[in-house]
N, C-alpha and C positions, 0 to 999 in steps of 0.2 A: 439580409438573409444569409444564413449559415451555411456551408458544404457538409457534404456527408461523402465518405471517402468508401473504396468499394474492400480497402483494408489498412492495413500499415504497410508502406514502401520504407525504398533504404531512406529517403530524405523526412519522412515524417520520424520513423523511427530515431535517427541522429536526433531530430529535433524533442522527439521526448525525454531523449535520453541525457541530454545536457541540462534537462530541468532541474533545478536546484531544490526546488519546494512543487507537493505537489497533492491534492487531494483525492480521500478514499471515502465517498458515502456509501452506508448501507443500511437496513430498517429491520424489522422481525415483522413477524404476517401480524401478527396481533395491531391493530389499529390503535387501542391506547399504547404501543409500543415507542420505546422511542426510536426517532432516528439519530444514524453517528454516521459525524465527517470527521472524520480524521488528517491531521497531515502528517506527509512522510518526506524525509530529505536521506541525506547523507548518499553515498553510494549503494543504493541497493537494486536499482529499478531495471530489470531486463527486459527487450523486446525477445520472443522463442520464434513468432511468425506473423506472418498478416493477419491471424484472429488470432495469436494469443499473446501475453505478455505476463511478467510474474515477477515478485520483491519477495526481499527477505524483509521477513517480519520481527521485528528486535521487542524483546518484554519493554512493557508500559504498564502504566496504573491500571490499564481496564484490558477488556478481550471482547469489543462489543464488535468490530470488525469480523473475528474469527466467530463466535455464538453466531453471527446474522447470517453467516456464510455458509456453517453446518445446518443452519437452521432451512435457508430457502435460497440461496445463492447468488442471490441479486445485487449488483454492485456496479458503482460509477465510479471512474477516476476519472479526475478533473485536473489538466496541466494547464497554467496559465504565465504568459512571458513577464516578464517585468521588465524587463530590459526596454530600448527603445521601439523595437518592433512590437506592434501588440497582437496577440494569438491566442484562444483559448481550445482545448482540444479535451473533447469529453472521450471517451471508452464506453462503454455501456455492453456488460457481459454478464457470467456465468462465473462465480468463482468457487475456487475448492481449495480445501489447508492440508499442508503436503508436509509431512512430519520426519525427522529426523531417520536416517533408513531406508527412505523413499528414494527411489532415481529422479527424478525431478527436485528434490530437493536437494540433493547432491548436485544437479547439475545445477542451479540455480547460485545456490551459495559458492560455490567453487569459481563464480563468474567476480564475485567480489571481495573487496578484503575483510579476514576474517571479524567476528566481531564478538566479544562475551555475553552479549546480549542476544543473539541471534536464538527465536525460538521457533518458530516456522517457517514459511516457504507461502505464500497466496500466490495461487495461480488464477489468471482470469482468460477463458474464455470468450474472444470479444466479437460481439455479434455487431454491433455497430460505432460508426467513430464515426465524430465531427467536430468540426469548426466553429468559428464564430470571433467575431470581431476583436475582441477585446480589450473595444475602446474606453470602456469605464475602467480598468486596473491603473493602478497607480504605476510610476517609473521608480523603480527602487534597487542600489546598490548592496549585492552581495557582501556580506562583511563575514563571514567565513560559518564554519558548519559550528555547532554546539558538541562537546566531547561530554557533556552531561550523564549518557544512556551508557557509554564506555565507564567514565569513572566512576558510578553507581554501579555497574556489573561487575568491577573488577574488585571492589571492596566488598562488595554480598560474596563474593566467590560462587563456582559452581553448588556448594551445596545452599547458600546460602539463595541462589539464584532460584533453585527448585523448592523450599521453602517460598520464597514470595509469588512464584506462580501459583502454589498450593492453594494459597488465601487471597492475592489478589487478581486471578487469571480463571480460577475454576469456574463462575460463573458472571452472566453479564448482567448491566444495570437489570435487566428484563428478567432477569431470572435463567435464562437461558443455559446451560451447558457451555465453556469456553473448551480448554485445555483439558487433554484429558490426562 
C-alpha cells in the first residue's frame, strides 16, 4: 500500500530534487485526445512549497504539455529512484504556464542555470502527493546529462529559436493552441 503525504516537507522536497529523470503526464478533455508523458532532467525542477512546485520548460519538438495545461490543468509528475533505494513519488495538481515577464517565472528561472532553450515556466499546484514502492524500477547508473537542447538552441540562435516555436510549438498533436 502507498502513502499519501499531507504535502511536501524539507526531506521529501531534497529528495525530488536530486532526481535526475523525471515524468510529466497530461491529457486534453477530448476523450479521442491523446495523452502525453513527457520526461524532463537537467536542472530545472524547484520545490516553491508544500502544495506547489515548478520547472523551467526548455523548447522541444511538441508543446502538448503546455496545450493540455491551458486547456484543463490537470497534470501528474511522476519521480522514480533508480539508484539503490527504491521510491516512486507521484504529484498530482493544477498547473499553469508562466511566460517570460511574469514574476514567477522570473523567480523560477533565476533559481537555475541559465539556458537558450528556456521557453516557459510550468507551475503546478499540488493537491496531492504519494508514494509507493518502487519495487518494479530497474537500478540504473547516471552517465551524465544530454547537452543536445543547449547545442540545438545555440545554433537556431534567438531568432532562429522563435521561428521553430512559430511552426513547431503553436499547436498540439490535438490541435490545441500551445505557445502563443
Amino acid at each position: 500500500m502507498g502513502k499519501t503525504y499531507d504535502g511536501i516537507d524539507d526531506d521529501l522536497a531534497a529528495w525530488l530534487t536530486a532526481q535526475p529523470l523525471w515524468f510529466v503526464a497530461t491529457a486534453p478533455l477530448a476523450a479521442d485526445g491523446h495523452v502525453n508523458v513527457s520526461p524532463r532532467g537537467h536542472d530545472t525542477f524547484s520545490v516553491l512549497g508544500s502544495h506547489r512546485v515548478a520547472w523551467v520548460d526548455y523548447t522541444g519538438s511538441g508543446i502538448e504539455t503546455v496545450a493540455h495545461l491551458r486547456e484543463n490543468g490537470r497534470i501528474c509528475l511522476m519521480f522514480c529512484s533508480f539508484d539503490q533505494r527504491p521510491k516512486i513519488v507521484r504529484l498530482h495538481g493544477t498547473g499553469t504556464v508562466a511566460l517570460p515577464g511574469e514574476p514567477v517565472y522570473d523567480e523560477v528561472v533565476s533559481r537555475h542555470p541559465p539556458h537558450p532553450s528556456t521557453r516557459a515556466v510550468v507551475v503546478v499546484d499540488v493537491e496531492r502527493v504519494s508514494a509507493s514502492c518502487g519495487f518494479g524500477v530497474p537500478v540504473m547508473d547516471l552517465m551524465g546529462e544530454r547537452d543536445l537542447l543547449r547545442l540545438g538552441a545555440e545554433k537556431r540562435g534567438p531568432d532562429g529559436l522563435v521561428a521553430y516555436r512559430a511552426d513547431k510549438n503553436a499547436v498540439s498533436i490535438d490541435g490545441l493552441p500551445g505557445m502563443p
